[in-house]
Backbone bond lengths (Angstrom), bond angles and torsions (degrees), N, CA, C in turn:
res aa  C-N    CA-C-N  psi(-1)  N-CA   C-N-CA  omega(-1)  CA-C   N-CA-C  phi
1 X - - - 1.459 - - 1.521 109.24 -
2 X 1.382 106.76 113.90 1.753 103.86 172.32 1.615 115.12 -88.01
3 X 1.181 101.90 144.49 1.199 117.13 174.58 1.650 117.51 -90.17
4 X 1.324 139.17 143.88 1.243 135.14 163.05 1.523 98.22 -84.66
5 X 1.856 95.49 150.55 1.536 106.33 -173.02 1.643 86.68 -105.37
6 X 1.384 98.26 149.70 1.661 110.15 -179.61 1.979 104.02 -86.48
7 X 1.255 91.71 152.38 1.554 100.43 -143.14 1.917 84.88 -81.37
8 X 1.246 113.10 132.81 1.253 99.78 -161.91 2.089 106.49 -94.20
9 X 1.169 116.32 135.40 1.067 106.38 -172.05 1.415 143.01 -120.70
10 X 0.800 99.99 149.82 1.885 117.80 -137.75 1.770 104.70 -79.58
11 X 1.237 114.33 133.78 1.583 111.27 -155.93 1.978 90.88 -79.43
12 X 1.162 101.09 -178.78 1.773 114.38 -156.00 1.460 96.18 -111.52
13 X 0.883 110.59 95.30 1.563 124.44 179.13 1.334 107.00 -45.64
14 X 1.228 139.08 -17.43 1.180 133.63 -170.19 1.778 115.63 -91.36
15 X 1.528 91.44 -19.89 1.633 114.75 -174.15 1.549 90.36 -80.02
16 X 1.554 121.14 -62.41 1.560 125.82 -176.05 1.653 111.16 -42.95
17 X 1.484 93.77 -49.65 1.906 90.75 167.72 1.415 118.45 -34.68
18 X 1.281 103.26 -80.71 1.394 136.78 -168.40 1.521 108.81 -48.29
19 X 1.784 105.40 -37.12 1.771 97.33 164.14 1.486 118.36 -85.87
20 X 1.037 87.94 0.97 1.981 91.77 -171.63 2.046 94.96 -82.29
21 X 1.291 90.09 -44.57 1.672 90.27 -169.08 1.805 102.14 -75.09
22 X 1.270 125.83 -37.15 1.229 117.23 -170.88 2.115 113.61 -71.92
23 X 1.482 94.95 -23.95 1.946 105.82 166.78 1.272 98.91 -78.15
24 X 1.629 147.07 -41.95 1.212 130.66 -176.24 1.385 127.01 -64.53
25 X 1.218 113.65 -35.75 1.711 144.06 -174.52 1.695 98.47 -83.06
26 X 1.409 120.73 -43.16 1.842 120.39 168.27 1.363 101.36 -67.11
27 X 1.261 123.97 -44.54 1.762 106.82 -179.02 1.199 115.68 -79.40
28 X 1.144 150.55 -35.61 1.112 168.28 -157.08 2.229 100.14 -91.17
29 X 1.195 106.84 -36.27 1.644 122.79 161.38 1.619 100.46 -57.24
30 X 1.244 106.68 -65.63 1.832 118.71 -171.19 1.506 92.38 -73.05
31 X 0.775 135.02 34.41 2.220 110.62 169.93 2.032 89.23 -84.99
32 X 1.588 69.70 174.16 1.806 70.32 165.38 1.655 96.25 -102.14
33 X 1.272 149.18 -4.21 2.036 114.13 160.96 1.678 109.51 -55.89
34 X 1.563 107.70 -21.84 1.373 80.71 -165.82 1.695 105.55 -101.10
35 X 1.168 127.43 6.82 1.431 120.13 156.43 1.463 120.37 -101.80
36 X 1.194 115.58 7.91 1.392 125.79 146.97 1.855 106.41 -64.70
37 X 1.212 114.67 -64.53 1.563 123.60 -172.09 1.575 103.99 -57.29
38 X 1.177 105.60 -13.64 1.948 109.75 -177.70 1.815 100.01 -103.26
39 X 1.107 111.83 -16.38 1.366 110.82 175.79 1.695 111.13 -85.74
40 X 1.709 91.99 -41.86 1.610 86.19 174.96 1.708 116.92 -71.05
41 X 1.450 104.39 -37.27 1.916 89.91 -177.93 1.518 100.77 -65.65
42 X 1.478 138.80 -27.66 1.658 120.42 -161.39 1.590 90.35 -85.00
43 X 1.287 135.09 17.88 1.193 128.07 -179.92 1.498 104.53 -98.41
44 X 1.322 86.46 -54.35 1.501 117.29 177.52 1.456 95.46 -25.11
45 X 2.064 110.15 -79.96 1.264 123.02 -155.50 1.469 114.60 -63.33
46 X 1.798 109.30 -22.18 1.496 105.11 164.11 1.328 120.79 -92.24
47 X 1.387 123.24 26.93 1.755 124.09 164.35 1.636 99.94 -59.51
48 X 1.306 125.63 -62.52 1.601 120.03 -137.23 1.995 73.79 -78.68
49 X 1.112 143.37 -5.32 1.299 122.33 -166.42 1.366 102.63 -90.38
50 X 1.609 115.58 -34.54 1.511 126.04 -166.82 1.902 91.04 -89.31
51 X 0.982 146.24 -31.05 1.209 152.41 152.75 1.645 112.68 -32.88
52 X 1.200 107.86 -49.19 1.723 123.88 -165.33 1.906 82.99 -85.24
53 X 1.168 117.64 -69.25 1.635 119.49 -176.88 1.630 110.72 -18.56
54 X 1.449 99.71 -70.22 1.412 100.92 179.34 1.550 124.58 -73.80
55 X 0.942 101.61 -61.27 1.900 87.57 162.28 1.541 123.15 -11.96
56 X 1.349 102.83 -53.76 1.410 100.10 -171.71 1.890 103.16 -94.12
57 X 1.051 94.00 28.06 1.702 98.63 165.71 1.399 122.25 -112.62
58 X 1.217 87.07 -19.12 1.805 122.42 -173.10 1.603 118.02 -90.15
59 X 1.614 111.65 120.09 1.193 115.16 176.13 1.906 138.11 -60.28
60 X 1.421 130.02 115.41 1.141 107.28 -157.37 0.849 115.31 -78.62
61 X 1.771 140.34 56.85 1.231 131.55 117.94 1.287 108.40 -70.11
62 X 1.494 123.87 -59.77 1.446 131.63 -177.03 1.710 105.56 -44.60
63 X 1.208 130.58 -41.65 1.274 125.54 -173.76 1.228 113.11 -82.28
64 X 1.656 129.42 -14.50 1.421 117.96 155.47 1.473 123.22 -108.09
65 X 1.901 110.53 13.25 1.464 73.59 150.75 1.616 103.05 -129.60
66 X 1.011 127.48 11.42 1.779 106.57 151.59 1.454 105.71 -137.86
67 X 1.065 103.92 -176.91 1.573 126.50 -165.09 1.884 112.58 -68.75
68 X 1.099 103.54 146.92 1.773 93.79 178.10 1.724 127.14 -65.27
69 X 1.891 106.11 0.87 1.386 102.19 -175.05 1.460 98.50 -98.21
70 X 1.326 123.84 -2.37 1.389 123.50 175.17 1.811 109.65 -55.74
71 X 1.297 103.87 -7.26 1.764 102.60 -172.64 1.336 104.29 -75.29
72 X 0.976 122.86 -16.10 1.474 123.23 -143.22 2.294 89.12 -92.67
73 X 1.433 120.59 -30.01 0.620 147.57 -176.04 1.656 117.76 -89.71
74 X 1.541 128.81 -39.16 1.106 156.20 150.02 1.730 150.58 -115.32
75 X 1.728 84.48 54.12 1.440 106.12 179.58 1.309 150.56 17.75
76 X 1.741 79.69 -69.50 1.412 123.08 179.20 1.719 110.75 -62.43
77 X 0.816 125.33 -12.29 1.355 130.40 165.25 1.237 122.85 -43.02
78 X 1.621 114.22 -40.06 1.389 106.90 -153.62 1.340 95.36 -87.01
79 X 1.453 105.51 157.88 1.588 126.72 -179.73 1.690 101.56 -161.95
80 X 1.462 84.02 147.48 1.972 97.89 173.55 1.313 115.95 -88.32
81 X 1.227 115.75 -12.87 1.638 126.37 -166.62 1.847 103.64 -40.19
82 X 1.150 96.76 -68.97 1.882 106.85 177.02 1.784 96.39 -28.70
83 X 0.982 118.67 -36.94 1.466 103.68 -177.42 1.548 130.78 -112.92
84 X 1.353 91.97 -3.34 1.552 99.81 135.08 1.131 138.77 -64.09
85 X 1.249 97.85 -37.92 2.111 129.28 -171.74 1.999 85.51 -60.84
86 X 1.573 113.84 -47.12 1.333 121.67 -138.99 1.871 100.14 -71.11
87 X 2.013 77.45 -45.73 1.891 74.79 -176.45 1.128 117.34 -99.68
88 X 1.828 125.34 30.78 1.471 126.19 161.56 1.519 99.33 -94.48
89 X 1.028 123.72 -4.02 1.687 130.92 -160.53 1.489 92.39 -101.19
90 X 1.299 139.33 -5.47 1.787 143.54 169.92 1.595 82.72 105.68
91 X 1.126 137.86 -26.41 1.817 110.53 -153.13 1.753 113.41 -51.33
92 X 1.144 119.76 4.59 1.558 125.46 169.62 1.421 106.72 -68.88
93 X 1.133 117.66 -51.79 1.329 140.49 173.75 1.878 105.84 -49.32
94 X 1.378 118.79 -51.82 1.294 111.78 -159.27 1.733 87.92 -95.45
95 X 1.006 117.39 -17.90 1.401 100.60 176.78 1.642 119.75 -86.90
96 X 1.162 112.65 -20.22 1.510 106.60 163.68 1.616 114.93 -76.75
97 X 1.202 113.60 -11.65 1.683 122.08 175.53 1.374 101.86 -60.97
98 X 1.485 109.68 -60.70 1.773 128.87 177.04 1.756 96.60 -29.27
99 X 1.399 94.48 -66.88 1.692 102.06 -145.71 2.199 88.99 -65.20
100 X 1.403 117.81 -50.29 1.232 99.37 152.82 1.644 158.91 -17.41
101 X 1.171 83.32 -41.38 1.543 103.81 179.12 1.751 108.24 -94.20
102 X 1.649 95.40 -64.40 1.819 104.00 -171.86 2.047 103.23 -61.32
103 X 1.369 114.48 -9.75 1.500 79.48 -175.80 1.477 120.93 -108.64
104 X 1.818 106.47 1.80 1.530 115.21 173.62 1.740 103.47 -96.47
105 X 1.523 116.41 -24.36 1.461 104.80 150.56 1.202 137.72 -29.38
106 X 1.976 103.35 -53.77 1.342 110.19 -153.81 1.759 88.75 -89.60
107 X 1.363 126.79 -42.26 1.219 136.66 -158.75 1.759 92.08 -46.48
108 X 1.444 103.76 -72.32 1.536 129.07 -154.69 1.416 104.29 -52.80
109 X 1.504 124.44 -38.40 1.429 128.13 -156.65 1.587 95.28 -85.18
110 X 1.568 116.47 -35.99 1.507 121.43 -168.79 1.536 101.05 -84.03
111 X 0.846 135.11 3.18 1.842 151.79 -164.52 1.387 91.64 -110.60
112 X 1.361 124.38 -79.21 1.455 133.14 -151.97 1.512 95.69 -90.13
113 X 1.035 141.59 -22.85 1.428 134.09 -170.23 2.162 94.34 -96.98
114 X 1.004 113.88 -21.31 1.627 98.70 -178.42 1.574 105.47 -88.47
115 X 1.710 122.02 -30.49 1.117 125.11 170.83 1.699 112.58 -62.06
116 X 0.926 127.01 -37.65 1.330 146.57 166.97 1.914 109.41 -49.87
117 X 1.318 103.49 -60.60 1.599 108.43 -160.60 1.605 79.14 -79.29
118 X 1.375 133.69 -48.41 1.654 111.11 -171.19 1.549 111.53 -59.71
119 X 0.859 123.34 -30.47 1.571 128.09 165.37 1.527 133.28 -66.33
120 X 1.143 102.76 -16.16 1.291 124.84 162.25 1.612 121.54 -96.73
121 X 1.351 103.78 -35.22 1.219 105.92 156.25 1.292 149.27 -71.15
122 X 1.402 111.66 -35.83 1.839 135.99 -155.83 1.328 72.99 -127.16
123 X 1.038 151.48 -133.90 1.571 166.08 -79.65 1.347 122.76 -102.66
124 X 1.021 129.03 138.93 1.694 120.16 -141.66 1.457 93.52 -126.97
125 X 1.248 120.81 112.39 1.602 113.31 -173.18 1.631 80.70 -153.47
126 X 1.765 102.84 146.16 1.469 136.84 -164.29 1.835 107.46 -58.60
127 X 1.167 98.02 116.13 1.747 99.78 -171.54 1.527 114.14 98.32
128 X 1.432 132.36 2.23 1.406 124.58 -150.56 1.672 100.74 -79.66
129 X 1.375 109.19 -13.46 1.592 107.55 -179.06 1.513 100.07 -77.09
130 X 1.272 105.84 -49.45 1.850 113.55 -158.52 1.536 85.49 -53.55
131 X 1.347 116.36 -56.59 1.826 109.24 -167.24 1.146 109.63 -50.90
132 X 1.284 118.35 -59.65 1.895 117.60 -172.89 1.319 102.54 -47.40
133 X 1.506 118.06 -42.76 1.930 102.98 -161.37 2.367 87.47 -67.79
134 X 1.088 97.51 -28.03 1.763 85.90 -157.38 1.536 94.06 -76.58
135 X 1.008 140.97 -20.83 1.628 146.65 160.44 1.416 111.75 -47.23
136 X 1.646 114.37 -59.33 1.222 127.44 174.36 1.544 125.51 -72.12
137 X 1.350 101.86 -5.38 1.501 106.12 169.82 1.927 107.19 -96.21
138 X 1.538 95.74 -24.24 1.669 82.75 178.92 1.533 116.19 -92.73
139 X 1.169 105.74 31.03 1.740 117.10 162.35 1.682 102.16 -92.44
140 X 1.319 125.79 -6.61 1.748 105.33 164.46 1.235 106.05 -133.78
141 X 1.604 111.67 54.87 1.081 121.72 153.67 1.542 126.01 -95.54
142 X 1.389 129.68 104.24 1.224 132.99 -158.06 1.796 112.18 -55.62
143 X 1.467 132.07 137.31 1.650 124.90 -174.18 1.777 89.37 -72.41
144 X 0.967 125.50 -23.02 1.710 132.96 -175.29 1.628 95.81 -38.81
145 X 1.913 96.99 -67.95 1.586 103.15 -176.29 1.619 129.84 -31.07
146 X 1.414 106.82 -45.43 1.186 118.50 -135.63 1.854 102.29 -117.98
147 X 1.624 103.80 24.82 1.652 107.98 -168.85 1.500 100.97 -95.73
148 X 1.289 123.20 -47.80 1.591 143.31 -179.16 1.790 98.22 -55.55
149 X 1.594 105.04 -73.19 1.851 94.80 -179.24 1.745 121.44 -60.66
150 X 1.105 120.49 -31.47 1.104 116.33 162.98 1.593 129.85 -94.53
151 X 0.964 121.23 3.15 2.006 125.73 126.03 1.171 111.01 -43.74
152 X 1.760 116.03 -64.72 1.259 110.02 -165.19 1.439 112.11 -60.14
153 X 1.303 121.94 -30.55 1.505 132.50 -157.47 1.535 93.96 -82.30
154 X 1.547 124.01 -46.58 1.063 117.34 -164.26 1.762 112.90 -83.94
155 X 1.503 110.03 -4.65 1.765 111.99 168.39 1.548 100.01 -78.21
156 X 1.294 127.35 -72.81 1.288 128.19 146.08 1.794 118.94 19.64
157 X 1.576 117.11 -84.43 0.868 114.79 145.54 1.779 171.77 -24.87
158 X 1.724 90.09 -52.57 1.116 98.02 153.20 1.588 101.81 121.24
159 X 1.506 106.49 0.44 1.840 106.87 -150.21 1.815 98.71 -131.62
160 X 1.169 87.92 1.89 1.741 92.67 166.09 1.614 114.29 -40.68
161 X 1.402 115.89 122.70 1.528 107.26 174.54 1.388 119.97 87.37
162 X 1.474 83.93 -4.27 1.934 89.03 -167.55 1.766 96.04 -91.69
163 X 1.381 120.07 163.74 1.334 115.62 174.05 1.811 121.10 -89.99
164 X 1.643 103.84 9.45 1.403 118.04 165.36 1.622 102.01 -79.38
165 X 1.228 113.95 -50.32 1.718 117.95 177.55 1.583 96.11 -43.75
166 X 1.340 126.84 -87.32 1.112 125.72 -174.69 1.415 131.43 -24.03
167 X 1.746 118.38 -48.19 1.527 122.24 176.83 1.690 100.22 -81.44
168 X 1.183 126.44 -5.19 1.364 127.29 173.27 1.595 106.08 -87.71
169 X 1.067 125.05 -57.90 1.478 112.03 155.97 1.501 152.16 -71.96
170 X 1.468 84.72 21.08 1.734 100.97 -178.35 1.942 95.38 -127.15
171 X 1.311 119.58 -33.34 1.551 114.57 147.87 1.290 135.28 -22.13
172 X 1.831 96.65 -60.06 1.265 104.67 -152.32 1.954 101.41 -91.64
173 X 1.041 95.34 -7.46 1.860 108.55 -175.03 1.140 109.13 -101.71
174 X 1.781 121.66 -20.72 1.510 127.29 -178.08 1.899 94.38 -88.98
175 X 1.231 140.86 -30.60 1.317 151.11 154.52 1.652 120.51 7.04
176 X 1.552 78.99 -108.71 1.762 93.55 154.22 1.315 125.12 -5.99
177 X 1.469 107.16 -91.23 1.466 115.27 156.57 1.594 138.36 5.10
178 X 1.551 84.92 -92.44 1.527 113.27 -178.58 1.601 106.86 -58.50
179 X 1.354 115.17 -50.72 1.369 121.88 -179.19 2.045 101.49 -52.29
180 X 1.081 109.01 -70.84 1.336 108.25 170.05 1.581 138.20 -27.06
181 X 1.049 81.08 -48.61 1.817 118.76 169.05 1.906 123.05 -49.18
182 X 1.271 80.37 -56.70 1.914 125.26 -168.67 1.574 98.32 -56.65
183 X 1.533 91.29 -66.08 1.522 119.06 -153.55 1.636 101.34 -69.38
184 X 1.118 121.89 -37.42 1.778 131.32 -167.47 1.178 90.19 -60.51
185 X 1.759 121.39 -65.99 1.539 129.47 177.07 1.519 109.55 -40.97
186 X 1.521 102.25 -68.97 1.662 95.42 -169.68 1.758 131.35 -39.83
187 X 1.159 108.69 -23.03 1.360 152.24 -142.94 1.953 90.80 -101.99
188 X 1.194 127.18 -45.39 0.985 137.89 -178.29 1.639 124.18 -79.34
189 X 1.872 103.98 -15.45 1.318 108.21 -154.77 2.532 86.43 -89.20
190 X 1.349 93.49 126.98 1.679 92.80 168.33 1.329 106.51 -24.61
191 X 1.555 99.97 139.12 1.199 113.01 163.92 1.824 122.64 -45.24
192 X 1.586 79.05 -70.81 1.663 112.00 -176.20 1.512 111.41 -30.47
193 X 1.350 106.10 -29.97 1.691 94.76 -171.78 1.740 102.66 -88.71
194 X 1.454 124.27 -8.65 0.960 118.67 171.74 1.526 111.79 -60.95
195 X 1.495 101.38 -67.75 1.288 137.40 -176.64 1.656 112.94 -40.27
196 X 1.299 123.97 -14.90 1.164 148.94 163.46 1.328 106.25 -76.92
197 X 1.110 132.96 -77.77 1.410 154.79 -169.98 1.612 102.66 -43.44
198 X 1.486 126.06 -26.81 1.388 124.23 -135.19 1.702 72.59 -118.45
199 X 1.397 111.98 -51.63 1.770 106.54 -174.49 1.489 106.92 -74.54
200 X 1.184 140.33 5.73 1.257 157.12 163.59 1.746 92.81 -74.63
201 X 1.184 127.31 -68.26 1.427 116.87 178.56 1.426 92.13 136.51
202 X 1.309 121.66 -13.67 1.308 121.38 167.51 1.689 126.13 -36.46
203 X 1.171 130.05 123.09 1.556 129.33 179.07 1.311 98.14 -77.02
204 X 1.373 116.08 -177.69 1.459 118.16 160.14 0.953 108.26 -87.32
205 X 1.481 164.39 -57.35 1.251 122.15 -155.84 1.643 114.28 -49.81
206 X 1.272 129.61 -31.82 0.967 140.15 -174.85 1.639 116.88 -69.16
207 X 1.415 108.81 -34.25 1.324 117.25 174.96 2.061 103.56 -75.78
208 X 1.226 116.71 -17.58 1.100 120.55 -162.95 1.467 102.45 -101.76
209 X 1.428 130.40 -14.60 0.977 131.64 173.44 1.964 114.34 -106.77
210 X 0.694 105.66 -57.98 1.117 134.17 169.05 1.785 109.67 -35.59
211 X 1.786 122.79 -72.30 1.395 124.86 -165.05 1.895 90.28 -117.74
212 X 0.935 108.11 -20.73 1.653 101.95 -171.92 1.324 113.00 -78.67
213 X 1.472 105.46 -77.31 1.352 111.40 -177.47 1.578 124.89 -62.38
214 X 1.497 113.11 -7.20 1.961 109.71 161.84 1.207 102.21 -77.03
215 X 1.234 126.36 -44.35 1.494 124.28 -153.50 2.355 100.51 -75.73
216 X 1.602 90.68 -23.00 1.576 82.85 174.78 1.402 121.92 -82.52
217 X 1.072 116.41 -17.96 1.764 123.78 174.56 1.468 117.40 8.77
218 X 1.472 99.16 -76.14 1.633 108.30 165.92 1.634 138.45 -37.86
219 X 1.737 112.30 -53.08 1.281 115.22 138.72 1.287 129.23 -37.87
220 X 1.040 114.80 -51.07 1.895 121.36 -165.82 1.307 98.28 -63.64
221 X 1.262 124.56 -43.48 1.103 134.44 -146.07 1.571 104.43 -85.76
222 X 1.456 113.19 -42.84 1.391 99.82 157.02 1.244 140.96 -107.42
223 X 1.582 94.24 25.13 1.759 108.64 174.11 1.737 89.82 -76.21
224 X 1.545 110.40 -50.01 1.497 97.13 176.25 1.557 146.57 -55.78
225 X 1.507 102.54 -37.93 1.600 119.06 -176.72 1.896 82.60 -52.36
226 X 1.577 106.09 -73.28 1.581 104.91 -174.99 1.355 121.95 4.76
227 X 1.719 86.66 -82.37 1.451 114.43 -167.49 1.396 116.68 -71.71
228 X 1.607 119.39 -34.47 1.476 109.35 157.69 1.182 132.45 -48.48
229 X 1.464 107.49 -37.29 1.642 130.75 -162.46 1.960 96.84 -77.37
230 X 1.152 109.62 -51.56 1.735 120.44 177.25 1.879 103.82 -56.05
231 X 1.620 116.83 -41.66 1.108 91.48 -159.39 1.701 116.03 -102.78
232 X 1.558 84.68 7.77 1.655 108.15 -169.13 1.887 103.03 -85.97
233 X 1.277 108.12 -36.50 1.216 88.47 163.80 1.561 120.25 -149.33
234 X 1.322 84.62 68.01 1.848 109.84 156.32 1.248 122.81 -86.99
235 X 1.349 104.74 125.28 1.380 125.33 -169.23 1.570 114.84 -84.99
236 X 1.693 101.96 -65.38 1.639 129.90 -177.85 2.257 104.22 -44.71
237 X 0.596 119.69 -65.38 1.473 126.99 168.51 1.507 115.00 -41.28
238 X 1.659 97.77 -67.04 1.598 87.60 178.76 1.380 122.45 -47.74
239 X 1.820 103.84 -30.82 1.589 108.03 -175.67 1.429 115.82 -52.74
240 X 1.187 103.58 -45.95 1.500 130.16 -158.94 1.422 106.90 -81.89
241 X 1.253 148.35 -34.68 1.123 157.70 -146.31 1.408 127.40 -123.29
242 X 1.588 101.83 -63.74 1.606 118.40 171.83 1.483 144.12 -78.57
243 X 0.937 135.94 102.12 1.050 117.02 -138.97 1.670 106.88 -83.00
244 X 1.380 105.75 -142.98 1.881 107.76 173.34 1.878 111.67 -74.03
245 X 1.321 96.05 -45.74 1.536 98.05 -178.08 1.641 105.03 -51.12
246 X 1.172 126.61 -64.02 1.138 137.33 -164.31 1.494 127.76 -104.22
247 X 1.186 113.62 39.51 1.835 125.06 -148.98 1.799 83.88 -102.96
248 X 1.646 111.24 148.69 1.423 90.06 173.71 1.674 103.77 -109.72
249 X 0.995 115.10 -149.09 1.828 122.67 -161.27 1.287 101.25 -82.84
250 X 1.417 150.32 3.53 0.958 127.61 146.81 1.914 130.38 -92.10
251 X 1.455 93.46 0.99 1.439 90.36 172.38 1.670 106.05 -134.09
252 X 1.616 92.97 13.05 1.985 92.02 140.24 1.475 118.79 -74.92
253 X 1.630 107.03 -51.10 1.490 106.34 173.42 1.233 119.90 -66.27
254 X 1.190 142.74 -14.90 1.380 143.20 168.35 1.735 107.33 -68.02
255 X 1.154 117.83 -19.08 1.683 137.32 -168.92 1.047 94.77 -82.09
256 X 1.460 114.86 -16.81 2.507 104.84 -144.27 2.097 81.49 -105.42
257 X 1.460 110.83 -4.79 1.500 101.18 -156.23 1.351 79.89 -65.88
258 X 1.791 116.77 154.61 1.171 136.98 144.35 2.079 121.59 -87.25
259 X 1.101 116.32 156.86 1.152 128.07 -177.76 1.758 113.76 -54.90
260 X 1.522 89.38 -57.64 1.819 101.07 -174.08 1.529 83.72 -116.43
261 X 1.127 150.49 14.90 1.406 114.63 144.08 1.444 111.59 -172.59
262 X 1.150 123.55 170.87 1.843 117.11 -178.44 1.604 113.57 -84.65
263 X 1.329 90.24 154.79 1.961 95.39 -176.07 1.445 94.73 -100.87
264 X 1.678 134.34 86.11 1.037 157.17 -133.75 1.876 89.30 -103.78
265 X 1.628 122.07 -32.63 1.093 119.25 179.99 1.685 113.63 -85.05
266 X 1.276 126.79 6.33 1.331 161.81 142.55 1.506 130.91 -49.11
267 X 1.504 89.29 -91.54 1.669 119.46 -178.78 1.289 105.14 -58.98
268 X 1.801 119.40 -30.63 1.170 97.65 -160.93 2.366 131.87 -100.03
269 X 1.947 69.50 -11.95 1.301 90.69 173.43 1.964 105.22 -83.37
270 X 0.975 122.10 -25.37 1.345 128.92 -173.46 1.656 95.36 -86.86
271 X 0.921 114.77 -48.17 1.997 114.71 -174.24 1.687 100.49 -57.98
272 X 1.401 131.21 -38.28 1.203 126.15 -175.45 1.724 102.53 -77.49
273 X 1.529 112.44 -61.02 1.358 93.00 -170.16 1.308 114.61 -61.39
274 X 1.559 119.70 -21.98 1.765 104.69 173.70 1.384 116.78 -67.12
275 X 1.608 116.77 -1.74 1.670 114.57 170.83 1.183 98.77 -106.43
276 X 1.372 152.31 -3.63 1.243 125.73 -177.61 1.479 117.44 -86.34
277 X 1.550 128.05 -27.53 0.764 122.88 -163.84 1.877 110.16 -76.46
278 X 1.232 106.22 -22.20 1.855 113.11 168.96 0.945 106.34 -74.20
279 X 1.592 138.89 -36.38 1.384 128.53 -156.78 1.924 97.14 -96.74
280 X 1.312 131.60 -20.52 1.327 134.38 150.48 1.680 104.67 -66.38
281 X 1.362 139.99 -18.87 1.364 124.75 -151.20 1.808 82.00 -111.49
282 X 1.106 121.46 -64.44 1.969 130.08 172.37 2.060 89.54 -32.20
283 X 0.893 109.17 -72.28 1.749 113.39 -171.40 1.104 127.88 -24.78
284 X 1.918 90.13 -53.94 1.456 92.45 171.45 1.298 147.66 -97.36
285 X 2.252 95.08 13.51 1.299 89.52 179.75 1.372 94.00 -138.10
286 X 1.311 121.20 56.95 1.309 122.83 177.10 1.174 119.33 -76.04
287 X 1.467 113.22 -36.48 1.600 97.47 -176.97 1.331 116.68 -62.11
288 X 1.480 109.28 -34.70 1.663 107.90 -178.44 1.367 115.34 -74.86
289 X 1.641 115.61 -14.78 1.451 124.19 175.72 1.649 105.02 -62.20
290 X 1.607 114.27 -47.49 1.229 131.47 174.24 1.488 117.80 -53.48
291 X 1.084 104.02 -58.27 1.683 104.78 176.79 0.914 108.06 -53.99
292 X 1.603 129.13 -51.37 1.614 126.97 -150.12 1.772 110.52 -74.94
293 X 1.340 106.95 -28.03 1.497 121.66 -178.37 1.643 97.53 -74.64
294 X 1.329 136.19 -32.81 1.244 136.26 -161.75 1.584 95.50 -97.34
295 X 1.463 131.37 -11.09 1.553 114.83 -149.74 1.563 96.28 -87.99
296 X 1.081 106.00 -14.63 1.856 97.48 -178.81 1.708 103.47 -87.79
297 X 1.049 118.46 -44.12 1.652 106.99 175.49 1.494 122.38 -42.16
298 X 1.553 113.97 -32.80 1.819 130.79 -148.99 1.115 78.55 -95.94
299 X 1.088 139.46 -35.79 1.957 120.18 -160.53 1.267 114.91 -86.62
């Protein structure tokens, strides 16, 4: 009995191209000229930061009459005084307001917005579509709209000016968002491991703490930087909301502006520490910043 031999088949030259050029273009990505050229632009993008550094090391005579790279040349320049100047001026005061405000923002919205997206996700209760689309419609709702009725609401109240007003209106606008955000991920995680969890005898909160919320890490992680990063240096709100007692560091420095010119021995020691604390907070959670931005593409 003969057998027919299966016709053996011949790879697609056009595919071999196409991998030949996509390994040449990856090695040629990895050389070292071209992470030299990635070393020089992230240098690049941290000039105006190392620019701002010294300035505020720098005395304002020295800062109005030459340039801040003259240090590099005249040492002796540097001084801390500007930031002495900064925290005899109260900014100690407005910067613990900041950290007040930005960290029950970020806490509350990443709390109530993941309980939210698992519920929207996993749990099937009457209307749950109609809500998500009306959630997802109040993501282009402008904060412009909503400063006048909630003034009024918040005199009303009693909490006008207060720094509860403030994390209450940076909650309810960080929401939207996060919920949106939350839910796409949640939405992505296998069924099966739920479905496990539930014949286990497990409830949900337990399934939600327990298999949900480890496996979201990555999300969380940059639902927060976000929302830290948005409420850390918002200006428009503080205007609107906070008053002098309780105003945080961006509308102290908005206070230090002069008419005919800036108080540069001021602005400039306060403009850095209001960036350092994101660019230490991004640092240390980049990898999960990284993952979480990538986790919807991979699935």
């Amino acid at each position: 009995m003969t057998t027919l031999a299966e016709p053996a088949i011949e790879p697609n030259p056009a595919s071999s191209i196409r991998r030949g050029v996509v390994s040449r273009v990856a090695d040629r990505l990895g050389g070292g000229l071209v992470q030299v050229f990635l070393i020089l632009v992230a240098l690049f993008w941290l000039l105006p930061t190392l620019g701002l550094l010294v300035v505020s090391l720098r005395g304002e005579t020295d800062n109005n009459s030459s340039g801040w790279w003259t240090l590099f040349t005249k040492p002796a320049q540097l001084t801390v005084e500007n930031y002495s100047n900064l925290l005899a001026s109260g900014f100690g005061s407005s910067f613990w307001n900041t950290v007040l405000i930005t960290v029950p923002a970020t806490l509350l919205v990443i709390g109530i917005a993941a309980m939210a997206a698992y519920a929207f996700a996993w749990i099937e209760f009457p209307g749950r579509d109609t809500v998500f689309l009306v959630v997802i419609a109040l993501l282009v709702v402008p904060v412009q709209i909503a400063l006048i009725p909630i003034a009024k609401l918040y005199g009303l109240l009693g909490i006008f000016g207060s720094i509860l007003g403030v994390v209450l209106f940076h909650v309810a606008f960080g929401l939207p968002f996060a919920i949106f955000l939350l839910r796409n991920f949640f939405a992505g995680i296998p069924r099966e491991l739920l479905e496990a969890a539930r014949m286990d005898g497990a409830p949900e909160w337990r399934i939600f703490v327990t298999v949900v919320f480890p496996l979201a890490k990555p999300a969380i992680a940059s639902l927060g930087i976000f929302q830290f990063l948005w409420v850390w240096n918002d200006l428009l709100v503080a205007l609107v909301f906070a008053d002098t007692d309780n105003q945080p560091m961006t509308k102290a420095l908005q206070s230090q502006m002069r008419q005919f010119g800036t108080n540069v021995d001021i602005l400039a020691p306060g403009a850095f520490l209001s960036l350092l604390v994101p660019l230490v907070l991004f640092f240390a959670f980049q990898r999960y910043f990284v993952q979480g931005m990538l986790a919807g593409s991979v699935k």
